[in-house]
N, C-alpha and C positions, 0 to 999 in steps of 0.2 A: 356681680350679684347672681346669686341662683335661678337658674331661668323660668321656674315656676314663680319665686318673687319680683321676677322682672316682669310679667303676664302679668301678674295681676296687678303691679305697679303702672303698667301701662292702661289698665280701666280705670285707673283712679288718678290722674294724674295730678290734680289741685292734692289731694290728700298727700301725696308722695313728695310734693313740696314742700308745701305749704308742713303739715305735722310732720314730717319724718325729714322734711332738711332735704331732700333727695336733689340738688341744684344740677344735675345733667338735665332734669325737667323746667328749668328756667327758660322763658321766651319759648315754649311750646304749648299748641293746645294738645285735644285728647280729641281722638277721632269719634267723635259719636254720631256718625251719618248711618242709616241701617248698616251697608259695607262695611262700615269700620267695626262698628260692634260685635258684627258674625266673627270678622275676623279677630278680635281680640276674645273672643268666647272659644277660636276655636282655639288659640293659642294658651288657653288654659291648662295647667297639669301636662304640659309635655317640655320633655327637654332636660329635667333631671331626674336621680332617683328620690324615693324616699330620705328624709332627713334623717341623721341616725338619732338624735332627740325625740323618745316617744311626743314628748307636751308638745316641741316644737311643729312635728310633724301635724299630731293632732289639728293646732292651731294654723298652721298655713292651709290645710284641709279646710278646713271651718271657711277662710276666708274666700275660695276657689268656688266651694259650693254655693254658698252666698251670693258671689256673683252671678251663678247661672240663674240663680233663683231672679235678683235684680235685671238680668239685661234679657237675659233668655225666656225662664217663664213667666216672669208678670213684665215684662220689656218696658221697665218703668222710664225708660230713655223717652218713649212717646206718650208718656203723662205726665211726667214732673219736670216741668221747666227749671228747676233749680238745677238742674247737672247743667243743662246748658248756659245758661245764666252765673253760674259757679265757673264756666268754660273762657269768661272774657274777662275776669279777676284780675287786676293792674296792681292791688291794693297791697299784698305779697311784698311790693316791689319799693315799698316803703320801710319795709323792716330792716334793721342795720346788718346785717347777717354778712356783707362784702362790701368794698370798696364805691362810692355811688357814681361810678363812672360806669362799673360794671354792671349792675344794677339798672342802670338806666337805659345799657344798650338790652340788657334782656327786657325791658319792658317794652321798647321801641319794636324790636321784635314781637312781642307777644300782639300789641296794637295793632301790628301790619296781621294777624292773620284772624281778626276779629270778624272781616264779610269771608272766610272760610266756616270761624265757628255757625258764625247766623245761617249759613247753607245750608250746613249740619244738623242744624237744629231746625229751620222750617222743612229738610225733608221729613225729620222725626217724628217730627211733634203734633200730632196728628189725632191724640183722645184726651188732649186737657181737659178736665172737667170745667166749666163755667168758674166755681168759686175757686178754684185754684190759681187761674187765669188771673181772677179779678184780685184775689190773695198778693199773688206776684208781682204784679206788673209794679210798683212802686219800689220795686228793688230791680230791676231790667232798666225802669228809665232812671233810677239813679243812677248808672256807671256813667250814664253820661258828664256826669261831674269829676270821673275821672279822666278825662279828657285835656288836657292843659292846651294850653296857645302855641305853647311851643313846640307842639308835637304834628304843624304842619298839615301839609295833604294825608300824610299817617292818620291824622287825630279826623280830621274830614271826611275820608274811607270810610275809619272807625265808627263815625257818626251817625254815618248815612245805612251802614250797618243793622248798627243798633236799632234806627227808627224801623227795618225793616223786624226784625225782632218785634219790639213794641208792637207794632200795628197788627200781626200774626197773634200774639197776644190778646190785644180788644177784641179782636174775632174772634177769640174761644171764649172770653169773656162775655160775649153777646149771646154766641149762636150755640158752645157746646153746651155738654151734658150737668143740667144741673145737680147731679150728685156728684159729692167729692169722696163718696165712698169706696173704698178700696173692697171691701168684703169682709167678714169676719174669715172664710177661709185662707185670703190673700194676705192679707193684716198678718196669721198665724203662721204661716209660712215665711212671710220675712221675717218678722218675731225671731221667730224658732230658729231660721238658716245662720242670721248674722249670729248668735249668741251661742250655738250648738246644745239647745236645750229646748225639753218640749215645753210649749204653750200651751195653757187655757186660759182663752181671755176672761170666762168666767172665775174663774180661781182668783186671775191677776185683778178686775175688775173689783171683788170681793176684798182682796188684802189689801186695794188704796182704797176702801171707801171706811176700812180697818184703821190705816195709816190715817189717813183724815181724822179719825175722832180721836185717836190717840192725841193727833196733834193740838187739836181743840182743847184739850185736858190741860194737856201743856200750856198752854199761851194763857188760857183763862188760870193756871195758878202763877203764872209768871207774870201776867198782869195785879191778882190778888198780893203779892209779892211786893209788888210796885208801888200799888195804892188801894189797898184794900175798899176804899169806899166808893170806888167805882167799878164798871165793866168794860168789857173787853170794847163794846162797839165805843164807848166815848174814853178809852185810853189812845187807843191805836191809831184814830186821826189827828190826834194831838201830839204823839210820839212824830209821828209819819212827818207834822209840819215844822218837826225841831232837825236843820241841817242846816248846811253852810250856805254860803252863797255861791254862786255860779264861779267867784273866784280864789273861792276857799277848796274847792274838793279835792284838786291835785294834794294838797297838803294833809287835810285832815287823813287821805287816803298813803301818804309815804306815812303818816306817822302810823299809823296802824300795818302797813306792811312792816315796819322792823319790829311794831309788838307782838304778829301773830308769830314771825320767825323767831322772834326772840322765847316765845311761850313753848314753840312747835320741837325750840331745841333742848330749851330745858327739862321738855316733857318725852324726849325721847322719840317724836310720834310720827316723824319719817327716818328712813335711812340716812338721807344726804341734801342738806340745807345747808349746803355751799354756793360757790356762783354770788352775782347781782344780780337783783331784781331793781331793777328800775320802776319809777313811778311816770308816768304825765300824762297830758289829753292824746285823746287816740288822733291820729291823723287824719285827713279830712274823708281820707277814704274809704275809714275805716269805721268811722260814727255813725253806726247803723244800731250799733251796742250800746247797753249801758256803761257796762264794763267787760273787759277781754284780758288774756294771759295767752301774748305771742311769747311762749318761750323760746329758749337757746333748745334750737331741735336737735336729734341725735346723730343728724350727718352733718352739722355744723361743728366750725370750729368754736371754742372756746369765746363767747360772746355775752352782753346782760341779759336776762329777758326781759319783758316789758308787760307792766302789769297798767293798761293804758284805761281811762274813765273820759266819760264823755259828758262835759256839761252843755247847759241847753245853748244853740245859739243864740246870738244876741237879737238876732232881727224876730225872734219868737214872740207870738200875742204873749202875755204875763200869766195870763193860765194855763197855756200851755208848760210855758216855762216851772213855773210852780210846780205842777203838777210830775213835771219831768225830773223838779230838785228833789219831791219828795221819797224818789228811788235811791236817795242819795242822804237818808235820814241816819241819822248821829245811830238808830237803833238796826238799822238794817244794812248800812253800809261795812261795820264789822264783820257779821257774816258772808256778805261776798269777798269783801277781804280774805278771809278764811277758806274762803272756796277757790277762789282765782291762785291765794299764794300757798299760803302754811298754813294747814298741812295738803292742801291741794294741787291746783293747780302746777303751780311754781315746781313746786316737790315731788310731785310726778315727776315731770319734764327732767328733772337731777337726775331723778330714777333711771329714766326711759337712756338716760345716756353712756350709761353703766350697762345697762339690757347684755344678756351674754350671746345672742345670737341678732343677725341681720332680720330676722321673724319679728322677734319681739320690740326691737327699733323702731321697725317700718311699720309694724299690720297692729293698726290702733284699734282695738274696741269703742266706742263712742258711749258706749253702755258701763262698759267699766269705767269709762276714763270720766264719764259729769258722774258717776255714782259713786265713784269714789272720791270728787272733790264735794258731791254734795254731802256725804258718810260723814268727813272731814268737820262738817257746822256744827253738828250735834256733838261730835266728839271731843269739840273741845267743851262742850257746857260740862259732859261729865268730867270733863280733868281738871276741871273749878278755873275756866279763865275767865276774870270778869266775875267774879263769881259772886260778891256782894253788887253787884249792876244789874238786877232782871232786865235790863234794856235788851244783854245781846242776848240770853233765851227768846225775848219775844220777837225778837229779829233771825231767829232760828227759825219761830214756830211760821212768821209772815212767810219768809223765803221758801218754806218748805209745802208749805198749803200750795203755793203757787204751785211747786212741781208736782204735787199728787194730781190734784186738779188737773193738771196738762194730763197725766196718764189715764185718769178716768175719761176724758176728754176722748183719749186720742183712741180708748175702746170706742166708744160710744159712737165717735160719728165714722169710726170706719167699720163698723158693724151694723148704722145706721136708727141704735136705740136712741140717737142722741142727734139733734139737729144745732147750726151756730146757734140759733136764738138760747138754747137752753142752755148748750155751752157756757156764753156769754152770763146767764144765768147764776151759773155754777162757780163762775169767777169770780163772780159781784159777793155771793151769799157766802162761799169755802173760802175762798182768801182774800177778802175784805180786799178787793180791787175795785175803781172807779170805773164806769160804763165804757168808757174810751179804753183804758186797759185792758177790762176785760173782754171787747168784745176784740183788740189783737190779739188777744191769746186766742182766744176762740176760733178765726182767720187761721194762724199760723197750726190750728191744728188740721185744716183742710188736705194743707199738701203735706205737714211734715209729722208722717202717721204714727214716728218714733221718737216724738216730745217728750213721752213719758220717761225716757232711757234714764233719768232722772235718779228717780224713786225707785224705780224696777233694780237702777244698778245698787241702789242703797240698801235695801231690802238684804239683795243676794249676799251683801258682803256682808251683812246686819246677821245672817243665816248662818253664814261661816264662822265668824266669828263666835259664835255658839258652839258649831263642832269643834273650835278649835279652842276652847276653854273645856271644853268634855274630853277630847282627846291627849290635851298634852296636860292638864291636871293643871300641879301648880309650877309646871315650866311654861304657862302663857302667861304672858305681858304685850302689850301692844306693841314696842318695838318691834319682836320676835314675829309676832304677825303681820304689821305693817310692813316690813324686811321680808317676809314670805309671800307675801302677797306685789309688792313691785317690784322685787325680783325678777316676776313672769314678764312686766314687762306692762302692754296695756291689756290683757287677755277674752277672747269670749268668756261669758259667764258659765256656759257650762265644764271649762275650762279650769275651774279656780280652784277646784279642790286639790288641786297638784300644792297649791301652797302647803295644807295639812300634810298631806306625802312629804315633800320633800325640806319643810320647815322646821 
């Protein structure tokens, strides 16, 4: 590998497994002790030349800077416990990807050096903010459920580990800083690095509260559609309560995987929707999600991917559970279908395997890659799927109010206009979420300031595709642009225009 992709694959190690298949990093962690960091920051950008790929080059730049901006200037290693807590991940180690023999000695490995990670991470972690801490901690003390019996004095090490982790944790959560605000300059600046595009959050803030009433336009004629003699507030908690039971949704959810594939191919609307996608419950280690798409990565061989749902467990109070089935409604479950496989999720990953360079493989945009599988919801309403069903528009308009919401959100309280309570608010009122719902969106927007990556990536590609119906006249058709667009691979946004160049 090129040694500048080797750098920066070394600060991101779960990413370079985990999304890009990268398995020389199995059974390793990532050093993120102060020392390790400096020295993975200084190993940036040295060791080869420039790429002779302008895009390529551009895009490996994008990702090098970014990191300085992450470890270096906002040295978000000692405030965001999720790197470190992302640093004791077993759950990887579940995915069929090799032999489970093999597998299982890289996990056994990775366990044994989980009281290295926790060293690393309470020298680090040193400015948690209070609600961050408190955000967190219920994903820190769940790995302990990764844990098996059988994993010996390893699993016990590991244990005792962890509770030091944990307990490091309640103490920020007690004693730090009760603002979880990043800055609006700070906010803007990681914005700006990972995507290679400038930011205003006023502008951004502006076009999702845009995107929000567009949305609302939608859903209330896709409701009038449905049943004209009612509205939206006494449609949608009745849709919401029409889904399968806890022991139906593997099912309901395979049949809709081979109808979104099946629509995705007749419509032309990815490159390449080959492969198997596998349907079933996510693994115990991995039911943190509603729903997830571990694909067949691009340094893997030849494998299904797995488009895994997660029903409530059994031992759940009945409103919980309820409450948890109704993410899983006959009207909103098609849309995340459409998001996780065809033309999303799934069809990426086909994409990403084809990628013409070891760049565009490994160095994922996060911004590209949900905005282009959120793009994917919408896009199929206008290619008529479903199209006498106002169900899945209004399971368009649900799913997507969510993600606006996260990005108003994730201005607001990292610029400080915006506190959880109103957050929480904001969730209840713009996507018709229940108090418990919304007040975790609200939480998850403390630490994770780039929730909105969402909408922001949908927008850009929603943008492009505008110049790219201006630019190529009547030689645009979605193939052509969807083909020009994963092509690059998963790219920063400010990146994308190279589709129109060279599509």
């Amino acid at each position: 590998m090129d040694a500048r992709l080797r750098a920066l694959c070394d600060l991101s190690v779960a990413r370079a497994r985990e999304g890009a298949g990268l398995h020389e990093y199995d059974g390793r962690i990532q050093d993120l002790s102060p020392d390790g960091v400096r020295a993975g920051l200084a190993a940036l950008g040295t060791g080869s030349a420039p790429l002779r790929d302008p895009h390529d080059e551009a895009h490996l730049a994008v990702f090098e800077e970014h990191a300085r901006i992450v470890y270096g200037d906002l040295e978000l290693h000692r405030r965001d416990p999720r790197m470190h807590i992302n640093n004791l991940e077993l759950a990887f180690y579940d995915k069929h990807y090799a032999p489970a023999e093999e597998r299982a000695e890289a996990r056994a490995r990775h366990l044994a050096q989980w009281p290295d990670a926790v060293d690393m991470a309470l020298a680090s972690l040193d400015r948690v903010p209070a609600p961050v801490a408190d955000a967190l901690l219920p994903a820190a003390r769940g790995h302990a459920a990764a844990v098996r019996p059988e994993d010996g004095e390893n699993g016990t090490r590991g244990l005792a580990a962890l509770a030091r982790l944990v307990a490091h944790l309640e103490a920020a959560a007690r004693d730090g800083d009760p603002d979880p605000a990043l800055g609006g300059p700070a906010l803007t600046r990681l914005m700006g690095s990972s995507e290679a595009t400038a930011v205003d959050l006023g502008t951004l803030a502006e076009r999702a509260d845009a995107e929000r009433n567009r949305l609302r336009e939608m859903l209330a004629d896709a409701c009038e559609a449905y049943d004209a003699s009612r509205g939206v507030a006494e449609i949608v908690p009745e849709l919401l309560a029409d889904h399968p039971g806890p022991e139906g949704i593997v099912a309901e959810a395979q049949a809709l995987t081979a109808e979104v594939i099946a629509f995705s191919r007749e419509k032309r609307l990815a490159p390449y929707l080959d492969g198997v996608c596998e349907v079933g419950p996510a693994p115990e280690s991995m039911r943190w999600s509603v729903a997830m798409m571990s694909w067949n990565a691009p340094g893997e061989a030849e494998a299904p991917s797995w488009y895994f749902v997660t029903p409530p467990e059994p031992d759940w109070p009945a409103d919980e559970a309820e409450e948890w089935l109704t993410l899983f409604s006959r009207t909103t479950l098609p849309a995340i279908t459409a998001h996780e496989v065809a033309p999303g999720h799934f069809a990426h990953g086909r994409a990403l395997r084809r990628a013409s360079s070891d760049v565009r493989r490994v160095l994922h945009s996060s911004t590209f890659c949900e905005g282009w599988a959120h793009y994917t919801e919408e896009l199929l309403v206008e290619e008529g799927f479903r199209a006498d069903d106002p169900r899945y528009a209004i399971g368009v308009c649900l799913e997507a109010l969510v993600r606006v919401t996260r990005l108003a959100s994730a201005i607001g309280l990292h610029t400080g206009t915006m506190d959880v309570a109103e957050s929480t608010r904001r969730f209840m009122a713009d996507a018709h979420l229940a108090r418990a719902g919304a007040a975790g969106e609200a939480r998850r927007g403390t630490f994770d300031p780039n929730y909105g990556c969402y909408t922001w990536g949908k927008l850009a590609l929603l943008d492009l595709r505008d110049v790219a119906r201006k630019e190529w006249g009547d030689g645009f058709t979605p193939e052509r642009f969807h083909t020009a667009l994963l092509d690059l691979g998963s790219p920063p946004l400010g990146l994308i225009g190279t589709a129109i160049e060279r599509g």
